[in-house]
C-alpha positions as CSV (number, residue, x, y, z in Angstrom):
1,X,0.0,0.0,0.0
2,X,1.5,3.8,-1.1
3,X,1.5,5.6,2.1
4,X,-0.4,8.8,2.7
5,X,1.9,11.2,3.4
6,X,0.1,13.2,5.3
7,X,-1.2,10.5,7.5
8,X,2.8,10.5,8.4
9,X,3.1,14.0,9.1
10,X,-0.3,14.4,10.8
11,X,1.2,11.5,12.8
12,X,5.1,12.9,12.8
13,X,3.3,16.2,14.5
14,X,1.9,14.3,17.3
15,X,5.1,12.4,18.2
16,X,6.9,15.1,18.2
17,X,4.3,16.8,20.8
18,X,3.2,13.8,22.8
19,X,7.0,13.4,25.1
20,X,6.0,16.4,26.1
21,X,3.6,15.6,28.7
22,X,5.1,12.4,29.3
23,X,8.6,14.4,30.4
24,X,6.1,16.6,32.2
25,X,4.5,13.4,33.9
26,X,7.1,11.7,34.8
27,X,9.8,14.9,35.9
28,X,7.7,18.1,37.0
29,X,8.2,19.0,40.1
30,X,4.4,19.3,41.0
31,X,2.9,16.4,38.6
32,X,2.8,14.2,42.2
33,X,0.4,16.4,43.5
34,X,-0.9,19.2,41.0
35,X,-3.5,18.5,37.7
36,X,-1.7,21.2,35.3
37,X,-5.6,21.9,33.8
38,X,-6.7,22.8,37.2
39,X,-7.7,26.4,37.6
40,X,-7.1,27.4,41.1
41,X,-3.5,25.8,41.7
42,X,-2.7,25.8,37.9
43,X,-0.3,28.7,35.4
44,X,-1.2,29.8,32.2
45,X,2.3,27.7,31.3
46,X,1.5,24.9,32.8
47,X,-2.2,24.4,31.1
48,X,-1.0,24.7,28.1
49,X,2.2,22.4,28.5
50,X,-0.5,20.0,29.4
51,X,-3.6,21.4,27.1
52,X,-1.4,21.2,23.6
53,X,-0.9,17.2,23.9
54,X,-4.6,16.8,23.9
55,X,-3.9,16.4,20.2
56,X,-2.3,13.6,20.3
57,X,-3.9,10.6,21.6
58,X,-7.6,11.6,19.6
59,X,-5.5,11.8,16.3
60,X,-3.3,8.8,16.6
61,X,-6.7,6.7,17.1
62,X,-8.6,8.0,14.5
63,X,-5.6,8.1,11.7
64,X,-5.5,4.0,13.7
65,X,-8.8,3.7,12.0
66,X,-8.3,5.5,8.5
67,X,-5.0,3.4,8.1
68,X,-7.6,0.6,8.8
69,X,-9.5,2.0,6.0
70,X,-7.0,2.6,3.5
71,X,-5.2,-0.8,4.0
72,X,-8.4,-2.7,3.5
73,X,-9.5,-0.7,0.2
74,X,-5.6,-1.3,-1.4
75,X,-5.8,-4.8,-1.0
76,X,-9.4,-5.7,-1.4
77,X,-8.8,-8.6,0.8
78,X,-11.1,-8.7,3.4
79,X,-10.5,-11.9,5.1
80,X,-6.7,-10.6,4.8
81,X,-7.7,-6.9,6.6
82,X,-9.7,-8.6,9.4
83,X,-7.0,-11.5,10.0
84,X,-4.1,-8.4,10.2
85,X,-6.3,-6.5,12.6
86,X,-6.8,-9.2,14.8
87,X,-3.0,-10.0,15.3
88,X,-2.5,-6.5,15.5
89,X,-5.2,-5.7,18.2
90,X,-4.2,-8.7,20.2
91,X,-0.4,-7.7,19.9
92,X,-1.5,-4.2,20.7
93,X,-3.2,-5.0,24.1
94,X,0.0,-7.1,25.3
95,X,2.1,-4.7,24.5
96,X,0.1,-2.3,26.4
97,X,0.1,-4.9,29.9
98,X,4.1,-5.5,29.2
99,X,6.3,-3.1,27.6
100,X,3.9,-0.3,27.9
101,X,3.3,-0.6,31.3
102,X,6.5,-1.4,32.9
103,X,8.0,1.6,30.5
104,X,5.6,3.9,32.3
105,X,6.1,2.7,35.9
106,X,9.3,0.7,35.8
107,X,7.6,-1.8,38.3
108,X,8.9,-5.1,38.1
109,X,6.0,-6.1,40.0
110,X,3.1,-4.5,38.0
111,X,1.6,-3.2,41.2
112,X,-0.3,-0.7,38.7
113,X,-1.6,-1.9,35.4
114,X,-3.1,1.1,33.4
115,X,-5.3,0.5,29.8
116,X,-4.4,3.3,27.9
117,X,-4.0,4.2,24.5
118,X,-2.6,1.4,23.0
119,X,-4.7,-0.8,24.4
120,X,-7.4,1.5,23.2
121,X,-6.3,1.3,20.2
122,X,-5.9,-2.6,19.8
123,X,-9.5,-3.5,21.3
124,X,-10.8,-1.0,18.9
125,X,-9.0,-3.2,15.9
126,X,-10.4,-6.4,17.2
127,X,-14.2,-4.8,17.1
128,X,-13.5,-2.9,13.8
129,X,-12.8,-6.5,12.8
130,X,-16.4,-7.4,13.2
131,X,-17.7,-4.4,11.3
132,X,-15.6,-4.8,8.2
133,X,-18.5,-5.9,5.8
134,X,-20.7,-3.2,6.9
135,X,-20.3,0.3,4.4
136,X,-17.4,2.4,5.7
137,X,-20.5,5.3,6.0
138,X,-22.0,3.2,8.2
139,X,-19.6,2.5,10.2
140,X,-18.5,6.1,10.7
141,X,-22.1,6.8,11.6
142,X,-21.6,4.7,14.3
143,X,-18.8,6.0,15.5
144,X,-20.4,9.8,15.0
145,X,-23.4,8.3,17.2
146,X,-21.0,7.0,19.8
147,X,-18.8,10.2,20.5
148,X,-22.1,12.5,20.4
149,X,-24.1,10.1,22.7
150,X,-21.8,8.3,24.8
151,X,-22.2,11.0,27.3
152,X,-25.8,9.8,28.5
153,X,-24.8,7.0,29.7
154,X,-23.4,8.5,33.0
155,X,-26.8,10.2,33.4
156,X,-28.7,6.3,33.5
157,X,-29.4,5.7,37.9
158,X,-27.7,2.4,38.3
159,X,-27.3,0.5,41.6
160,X,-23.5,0.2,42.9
161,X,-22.0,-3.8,42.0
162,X,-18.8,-5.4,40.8
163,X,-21.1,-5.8,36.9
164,X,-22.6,-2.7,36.5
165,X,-19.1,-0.8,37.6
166,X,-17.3,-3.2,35.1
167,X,-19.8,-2.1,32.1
168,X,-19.6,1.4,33.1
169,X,-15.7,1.6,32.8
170,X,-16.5,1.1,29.0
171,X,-17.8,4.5,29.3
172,X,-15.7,6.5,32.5
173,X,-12.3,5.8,34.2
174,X,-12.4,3.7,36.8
175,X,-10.3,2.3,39.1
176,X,-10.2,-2.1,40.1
177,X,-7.9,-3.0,43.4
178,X,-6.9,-6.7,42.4
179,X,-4.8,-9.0,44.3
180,X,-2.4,-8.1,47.1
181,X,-2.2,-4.4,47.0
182,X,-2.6,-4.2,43.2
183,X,-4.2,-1.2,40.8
184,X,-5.7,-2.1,37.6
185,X,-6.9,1.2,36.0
186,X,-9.0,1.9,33.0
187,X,-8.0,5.4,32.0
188,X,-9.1,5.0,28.6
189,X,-12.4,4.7,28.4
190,X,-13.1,1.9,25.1
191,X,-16.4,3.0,23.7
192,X,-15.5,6.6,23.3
193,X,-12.0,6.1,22.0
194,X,-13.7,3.2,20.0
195,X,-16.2,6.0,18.1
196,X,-13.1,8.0,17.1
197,X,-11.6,5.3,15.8
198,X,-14.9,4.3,13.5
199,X,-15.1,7.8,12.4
200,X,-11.1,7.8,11.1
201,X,-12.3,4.5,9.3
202,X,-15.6,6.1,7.7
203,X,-13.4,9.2,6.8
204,X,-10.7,6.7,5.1
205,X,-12.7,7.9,1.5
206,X,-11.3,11.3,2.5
207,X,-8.1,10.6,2.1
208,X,-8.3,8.9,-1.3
209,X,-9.2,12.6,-3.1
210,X,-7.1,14.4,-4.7
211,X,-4.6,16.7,-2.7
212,X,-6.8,19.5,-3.7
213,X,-9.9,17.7,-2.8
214,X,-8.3,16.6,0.5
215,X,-7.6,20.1,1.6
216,X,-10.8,21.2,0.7
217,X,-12.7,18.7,2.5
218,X,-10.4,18.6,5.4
219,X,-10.6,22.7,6.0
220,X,-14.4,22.5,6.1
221,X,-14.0,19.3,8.4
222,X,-12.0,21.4,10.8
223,X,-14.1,24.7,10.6
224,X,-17.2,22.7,11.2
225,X,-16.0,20.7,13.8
226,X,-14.4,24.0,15.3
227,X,-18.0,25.8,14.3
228,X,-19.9,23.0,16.4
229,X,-17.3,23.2,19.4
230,X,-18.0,26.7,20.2
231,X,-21.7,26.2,19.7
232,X,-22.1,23.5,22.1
233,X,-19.3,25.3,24.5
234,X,-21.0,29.0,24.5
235,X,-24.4,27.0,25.1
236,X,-22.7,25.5,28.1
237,X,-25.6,22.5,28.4
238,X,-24.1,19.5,26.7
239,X,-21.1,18.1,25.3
240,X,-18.6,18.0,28.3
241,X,-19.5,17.0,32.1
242,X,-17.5,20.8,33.0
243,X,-18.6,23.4,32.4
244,X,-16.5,27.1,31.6
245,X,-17.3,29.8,34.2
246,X,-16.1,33.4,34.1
247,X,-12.4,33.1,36.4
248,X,-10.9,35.8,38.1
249,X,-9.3,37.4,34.7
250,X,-10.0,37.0,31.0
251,X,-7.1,34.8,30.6
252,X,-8.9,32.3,33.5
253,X,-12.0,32.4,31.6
254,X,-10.3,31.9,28.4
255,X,-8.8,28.3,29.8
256,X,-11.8,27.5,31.3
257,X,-13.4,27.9,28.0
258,X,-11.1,25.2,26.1
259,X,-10.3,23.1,29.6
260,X,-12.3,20.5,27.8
261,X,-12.7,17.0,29.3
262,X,-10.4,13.6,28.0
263,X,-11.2,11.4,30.4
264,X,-13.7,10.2,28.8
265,X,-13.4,12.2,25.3
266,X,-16.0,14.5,25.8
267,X,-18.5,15.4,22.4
268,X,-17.1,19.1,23.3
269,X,-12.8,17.5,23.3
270,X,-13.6,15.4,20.6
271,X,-15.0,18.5,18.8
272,X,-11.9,21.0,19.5
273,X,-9.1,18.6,19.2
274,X,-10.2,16.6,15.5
275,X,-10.9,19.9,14.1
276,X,-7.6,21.2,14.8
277,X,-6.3,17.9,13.8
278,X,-8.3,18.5,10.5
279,X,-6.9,22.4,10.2
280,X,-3.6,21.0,10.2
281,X,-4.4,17.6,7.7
282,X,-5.7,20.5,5.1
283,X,-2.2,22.3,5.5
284,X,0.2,20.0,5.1
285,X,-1.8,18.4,2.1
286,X,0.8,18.2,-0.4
287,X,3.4,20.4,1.3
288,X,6.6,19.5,0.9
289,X,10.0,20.7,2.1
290,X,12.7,19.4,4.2
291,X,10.8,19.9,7.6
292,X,8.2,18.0,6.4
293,X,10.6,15.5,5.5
294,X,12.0,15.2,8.4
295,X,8.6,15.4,10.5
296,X,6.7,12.5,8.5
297,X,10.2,10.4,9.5
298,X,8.8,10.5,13.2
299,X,5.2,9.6,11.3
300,X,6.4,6.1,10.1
301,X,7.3,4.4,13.1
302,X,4.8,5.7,15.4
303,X,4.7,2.6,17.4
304,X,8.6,2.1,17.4
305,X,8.6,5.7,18.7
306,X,5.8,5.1,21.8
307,X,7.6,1.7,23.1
308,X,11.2,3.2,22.4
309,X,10.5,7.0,24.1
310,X,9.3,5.7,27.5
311,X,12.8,3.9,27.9
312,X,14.6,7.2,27.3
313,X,12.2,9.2,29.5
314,X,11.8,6.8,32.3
315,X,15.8,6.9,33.2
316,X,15.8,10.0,33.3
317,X,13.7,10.3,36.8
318,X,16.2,8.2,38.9
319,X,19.2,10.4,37.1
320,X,17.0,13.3,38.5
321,X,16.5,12.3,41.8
322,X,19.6,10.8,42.6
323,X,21.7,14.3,41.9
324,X,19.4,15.9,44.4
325,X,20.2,13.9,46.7
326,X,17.7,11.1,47.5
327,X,18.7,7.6,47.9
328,X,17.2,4.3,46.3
329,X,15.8,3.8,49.6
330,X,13.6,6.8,48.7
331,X,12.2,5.3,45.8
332,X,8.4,4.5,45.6
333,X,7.1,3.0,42.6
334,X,3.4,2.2,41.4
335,X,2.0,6.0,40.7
336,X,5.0,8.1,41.8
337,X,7.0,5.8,38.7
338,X,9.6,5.3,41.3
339,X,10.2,9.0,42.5
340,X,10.2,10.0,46.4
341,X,6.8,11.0,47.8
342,X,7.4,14.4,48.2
343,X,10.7,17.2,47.0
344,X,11.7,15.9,43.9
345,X,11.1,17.4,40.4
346,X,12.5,20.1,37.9
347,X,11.0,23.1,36.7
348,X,9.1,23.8,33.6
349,X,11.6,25.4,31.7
350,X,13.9,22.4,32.4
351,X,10.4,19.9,31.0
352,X,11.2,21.8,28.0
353,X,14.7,21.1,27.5
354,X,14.6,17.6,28.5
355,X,11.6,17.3,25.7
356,X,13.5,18.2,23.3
357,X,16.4,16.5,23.6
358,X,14.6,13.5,23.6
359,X,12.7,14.1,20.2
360,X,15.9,14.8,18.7
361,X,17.5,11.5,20.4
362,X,14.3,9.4,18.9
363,X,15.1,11.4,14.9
364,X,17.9,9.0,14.2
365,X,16.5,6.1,16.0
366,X,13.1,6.2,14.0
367,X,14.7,7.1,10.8
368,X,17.2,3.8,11.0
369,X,14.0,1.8,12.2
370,X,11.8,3.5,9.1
371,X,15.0,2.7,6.5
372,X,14.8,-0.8,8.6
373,X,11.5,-1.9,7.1
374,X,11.9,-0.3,4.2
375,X,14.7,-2.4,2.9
376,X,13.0,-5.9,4.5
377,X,9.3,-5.3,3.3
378,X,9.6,-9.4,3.5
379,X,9.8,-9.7,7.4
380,X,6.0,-9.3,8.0
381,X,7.1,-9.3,11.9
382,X,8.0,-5.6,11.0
383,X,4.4,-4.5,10.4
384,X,3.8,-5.3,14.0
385,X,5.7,-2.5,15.4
């Protein structure tokens, strides 16, 4: 299949941000006890640090489910695309419980399993799988239904048992003590990441246009999804389980007005963040130059780039809290991924620097990686990753 090249910079872009709030995560000094999007302990800074990788996780499971689309339509095998998404979602959600995982807590003991997006991700493939005979249309009505509706769910009175909270973490996080002390949490909600991903699929025609089609469609895609967003958000009735209030300055009220809710995707975050995501698609049709180049290099090994980036990040913390001073007897692991309870942590400017250095440590790892597969198209193994 020809790639889409700007599937790999839409992608490339999102790499590139998405470190960002996992160096943020992992090394701020107040991400132990602060939410960066909340308003009364929060700086404009800090919001934003955190606010600018919403982007990332909406468009790397909907572009999941156009690549779905596209791969499907270029081979015109459909036994083939369900069999490959299958493997893939299966591979997916065991990557999630092993490399994923212990990249983000470095845990030898798991005490905290967390299904994020990859997992996400790889469910969503296995019920795609189901769906494949039905029209793409279809399917991306379903997936429009799900992300607009999902919401009233959490309005339905349910009585409190083990089922009912097991069905309803398809729709909200929730948290599962297992075990001896253990954590399993479902931070990504399935059925609302599921719906963006069956919208990317019913889009997939979208991308088979011409480049002046594309950039057409995708600029009224983004100003309509952006049109609808401040609809619903001025409204202030439905579409996000928040609502913005006037703060104490216009700034306040400004971050209040796009502190839109991920956990679950809100219709409002789902809204902002794939219409920005469609803005950019509708710029970078066609462009080329040597940034794109080298952006759309990070694009074509997105996986290879998740697993690899954790294991650069993740060293990092005991670097950090060994040269101020703290001992390994100081280390707690499970949700403080191994740092002290309390006085560890750099400052944002120093999130910044770190975050860069590691995207320009992962350039030459995923460009050897993309050259990789490139030259041994015959190892199918490399599809996997």
């Amino acid at each position: 299949m020809k790639r889409n090249n700007s599937i790999d910079v839409m992608r490339g872009l999102v790499m590139i941000i998405m470190p960002l709030d996992h160096v943020r995560d992992l090394l701020h000094i107040t991400s132990l006890s602060q939410s960066p999007t909340d308003l009364t302990t929060t700086t404009p800074a800090l919001f934003f640090t955190r606010w600018v990788t919403h982007l990332c996780a909406p468009t790397f499971v909907f572009l999941s489910g156009t690549s779905a689309f596209l791969s499907m339509n270029a081979k015109k095998d459909l036994a083939a695309t369900r069999h490959f998404l299958l493997s893939r979602g299966i591979w997916l959600v065991l990557l999630e419980f092993t490399l994923v995982n212990f990249g983000i807590w470095f845990d030898p003991h798991f005490n905290v399993l967390i299904f994020e997006v990859i997992a996400a991700i790889g469910v969503g493939f296995l019920i795609l799988s189901l769906l494949l005979k039905l029209p793409p249309r279809t399917v991306g009505l379903i997936g429009g239904l799900i992300v607009a509706l999902h919401a009233l769910v959490s309005l339905i009175p349910v009585p409190e048992n083990v089922v009912l909270k097991v069905l309803l973490s398809l729709f909200s996080p929730m948290a599962f003590p297992y075990g001896s002390g253990k954590l399993f949490l479902m931070g990504y909600p399935l059925v609302p990441w599921l719906g963006i991903m069956l919208i990317g699929y019913g889009a997939g025609y979208f991308f088979e246009s011409t480049e002046n089609g594309q950039r057409r469609i995708f600029l009224k895609l983004g100003l309509l999804s952006l049109g609808l967003f401040l609809a619903l958000r001025v409204v202030n009735i439905y579409g996000d389980s928040v609502n913005w209030a006037t703060n104490k300055n216009l700034l306040y009220t400004l971050l209040s007005f796009v502190n839109v809710t991920k956990y679950p995707p809100s219709l409002q975050f789902c809204l902002l963040f794939l219409g920005i995501m469609f803005l950019i698609l509708s710029r970078v049709q066609g462009l080329k130059n040597g940034y794109v180049d080298r952006i759309s290099v990070y694009g074509k090994t997105p996986l290879f780039y998740f697993l690899v980036h954790w294991y650069l990040i993740h060293p990092l913390v005991f670097v950090m809290v060994f040269l101020q001073g703290f001992k390994s007897s100081d280390l707690v692991f499970g949700s403080n991924f191994g740092r002290p309870k309390t006085g560890s942590g750099v400052e944002l400017w120093a999130i910044y620097l770190i975050w860069v250095f590691i995207v320009l440590v992962m350039y030459p790892l995923c460009q050897w990686y993309g050259n990789y597969k490139e030259r041994h198209k015959e190892q199918t193994w490399l599809r996997y990753i």
